[in-house]
N, C-alpha and C positions, 0 to 999 in steps of 0.2 A: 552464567556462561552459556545462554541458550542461544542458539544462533538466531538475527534478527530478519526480519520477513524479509527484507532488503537484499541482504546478501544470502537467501535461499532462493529469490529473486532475480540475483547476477547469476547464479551458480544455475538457476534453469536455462536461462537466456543462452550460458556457454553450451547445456546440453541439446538445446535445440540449434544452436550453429554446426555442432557434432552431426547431429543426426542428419541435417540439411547434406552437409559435408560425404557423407556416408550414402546416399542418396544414387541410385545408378544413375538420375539427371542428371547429377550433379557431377559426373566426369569429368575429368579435363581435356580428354581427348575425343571424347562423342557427345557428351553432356551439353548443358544449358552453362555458359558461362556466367550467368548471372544469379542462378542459382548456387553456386559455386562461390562465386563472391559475397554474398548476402552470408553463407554461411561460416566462409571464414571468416568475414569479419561482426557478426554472433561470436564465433567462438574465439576471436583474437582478442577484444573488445572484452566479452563478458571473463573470459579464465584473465585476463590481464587486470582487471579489477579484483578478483574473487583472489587472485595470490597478494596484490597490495594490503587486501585485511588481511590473506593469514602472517603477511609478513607484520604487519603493525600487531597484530594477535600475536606474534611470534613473542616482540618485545613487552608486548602488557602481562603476555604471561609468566615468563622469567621474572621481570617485577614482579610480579604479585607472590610469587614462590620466594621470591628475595628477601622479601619487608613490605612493599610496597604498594599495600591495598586500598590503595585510593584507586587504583587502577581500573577496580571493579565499582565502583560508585561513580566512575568517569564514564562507563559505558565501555568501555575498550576492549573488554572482554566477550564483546558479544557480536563481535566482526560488523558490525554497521559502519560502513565508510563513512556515514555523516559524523561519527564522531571524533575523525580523527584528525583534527584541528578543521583547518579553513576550508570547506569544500571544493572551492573555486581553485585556490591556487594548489589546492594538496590531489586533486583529481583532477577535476577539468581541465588545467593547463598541462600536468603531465602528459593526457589521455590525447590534447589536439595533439601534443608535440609528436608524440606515438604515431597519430593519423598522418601527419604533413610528413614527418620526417623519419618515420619509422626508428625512432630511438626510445627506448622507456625510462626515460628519466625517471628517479627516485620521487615517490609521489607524498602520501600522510607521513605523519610523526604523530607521537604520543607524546603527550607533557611523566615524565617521572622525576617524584618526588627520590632526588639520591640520597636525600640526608635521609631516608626508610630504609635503607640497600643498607645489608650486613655488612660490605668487604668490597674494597676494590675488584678482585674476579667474579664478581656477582657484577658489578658495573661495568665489566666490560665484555661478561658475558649476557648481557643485558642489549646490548649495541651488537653482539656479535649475531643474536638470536632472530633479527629480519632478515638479514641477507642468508642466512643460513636454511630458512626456507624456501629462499627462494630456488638456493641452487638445490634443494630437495625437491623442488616441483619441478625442475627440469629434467633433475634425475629420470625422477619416476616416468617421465614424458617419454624420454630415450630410452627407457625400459618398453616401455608399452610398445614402442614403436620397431625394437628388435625381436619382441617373444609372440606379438600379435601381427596378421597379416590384414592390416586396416589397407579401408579402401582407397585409391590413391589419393582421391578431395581431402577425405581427414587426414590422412598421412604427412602430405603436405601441410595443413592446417596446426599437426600437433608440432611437427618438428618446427614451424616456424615460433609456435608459442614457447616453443623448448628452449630456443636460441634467443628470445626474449627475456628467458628468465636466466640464462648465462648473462645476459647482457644488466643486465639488474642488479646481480649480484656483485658483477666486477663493478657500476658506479656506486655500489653504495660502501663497499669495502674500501674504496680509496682511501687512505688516509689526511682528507681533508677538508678543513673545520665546513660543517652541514651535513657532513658524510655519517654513517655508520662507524665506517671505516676510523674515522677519528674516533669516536666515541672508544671503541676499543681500546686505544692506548690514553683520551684523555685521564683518568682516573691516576695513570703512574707517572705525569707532567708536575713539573713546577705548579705554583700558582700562576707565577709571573706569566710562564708559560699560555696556559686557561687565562688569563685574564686576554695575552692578543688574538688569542683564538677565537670565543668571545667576540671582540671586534670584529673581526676579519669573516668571522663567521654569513650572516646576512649575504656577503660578495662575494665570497670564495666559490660556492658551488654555481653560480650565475657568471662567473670569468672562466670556468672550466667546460660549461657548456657553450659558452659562447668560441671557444676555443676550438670544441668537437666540430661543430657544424662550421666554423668559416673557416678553417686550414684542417687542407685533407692528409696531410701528415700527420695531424695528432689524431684523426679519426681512424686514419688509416693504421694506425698504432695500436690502436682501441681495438677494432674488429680485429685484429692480426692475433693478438691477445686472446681476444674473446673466443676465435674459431681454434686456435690451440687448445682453448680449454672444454670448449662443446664437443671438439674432434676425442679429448681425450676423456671424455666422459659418454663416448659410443652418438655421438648426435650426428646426423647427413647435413652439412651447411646449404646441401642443393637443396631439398627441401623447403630450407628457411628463402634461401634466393627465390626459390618457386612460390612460396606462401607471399610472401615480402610482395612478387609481380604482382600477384590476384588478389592482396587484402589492399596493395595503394592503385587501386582501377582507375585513376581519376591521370595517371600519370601516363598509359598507356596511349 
């Protein structure tokens, strides 16, 4: 369970986008704008990786508490993004999509062994244990951000990564097959049930994305959602609007 050179590695690269951020260059109203940029997206970038492991650590852990100590011979437990499936499609495409379109799509999985898992609410408290980090890493963001008087570059920087992991939490909670969100109630399904799920599964989250990004009703649903529940969990949506400008510079 020691943490791997990798992800002590993401997790400095965030602390140096912070510090950048913190920076009296680094203003946004007198500052170097491009210092500023550099370091929100350091600290957009690297903390939006470093919560993908604790979220996939979230679910290796509950496994392994459950039955399920393969988990720990998989590497899983040791927050290393490369081991949690495909690198390419479980990061790197999440991570452009992140870049191009500012949305954080659901990134790794863990393979868990269920037939290890004691009990249905062990497996679905299993599925429920990423996304539930995630909306803890927001939390604590929105904390930080009403008891501390950070400087405006980070401020903006945090609440934007705050409302990224709102936003995480709501896609992977969906209840639909690829989702977390399924995961949760698969366990109290039919078979039959699991079996089109199963199917459906591979396409389902690839027609829900493709759904967000080309009709702005269903996105516009999504953020409406999403800033209800950032709003009521203490987050500034300006913030993230203002983070959002300065980390996609390329759009400007």
């Amino acid at each position: 369970m020691r943490p791997s050179p990798l992800f002590l590695g993401l997790l400095g690269m965030t602390v140096i986008g912070a510090v950048l951020c913190a920076l009296p260059a680094a203003d946004p109203f007198t500052g170097s704008r491009a210092l500023l940029t550099l370091g929100v997206v350091l600290f957009a970038i690297g903390g939006w990786v470093v919560s993908l492991c604790l979220h996939e650590f979230g679910h290796a852990f509950v496994a392994y508490r459950g039955g399920d100590h393969d988990v720990r011979t998989r590497g899983y437990l040791t927050l290393d993004p490369r081991h949690y499936t495909d690198p390419v499609l479980s990061i790197v495409l999440p991570l452009i999509y992140l870049i191009i379109g500012g949305i954080p799509l659901p990134g790794g999985a863990v393979l868990i062994n269920h037939w290890a898992l004691r009990s249905r609410p062990i497996e679905s408290l299993v599925s429920l244990a990423g996304p539930l980090f995630n909306l803890l890493i927001g939390v604590l963001l929105n904390v930080v951000l009403l008891v501390v008087n950070l400087p405006t570059g980070l401020a903006l920087a945090v609440g934007y990564l705050a409302f990224l992991q709102v936003m995480t939490f709501l896609f992977n909670i969906l209840p639909v097959p690829g989702f977390d969100g399924f995961g949760v109630i698969s366990p109290w399904l039919s078979r039959e049930a699991q079996a089109v799920a199963m199917k459906v599964r591979p396409w389902a989250p690839l027609v829900l994305f493709a759904l967000v990004i080309s009709f702005s009703q269903v996105s516009g649903v999504f953020f409406a959602i999403a800033r209800a529940l950032f709003a009521a969990l203490g987050g500034d949506y300006q913030l993230f609007v203002a983070g959002d400008f300065i980390f996609r510079f390329w759009l400007r």
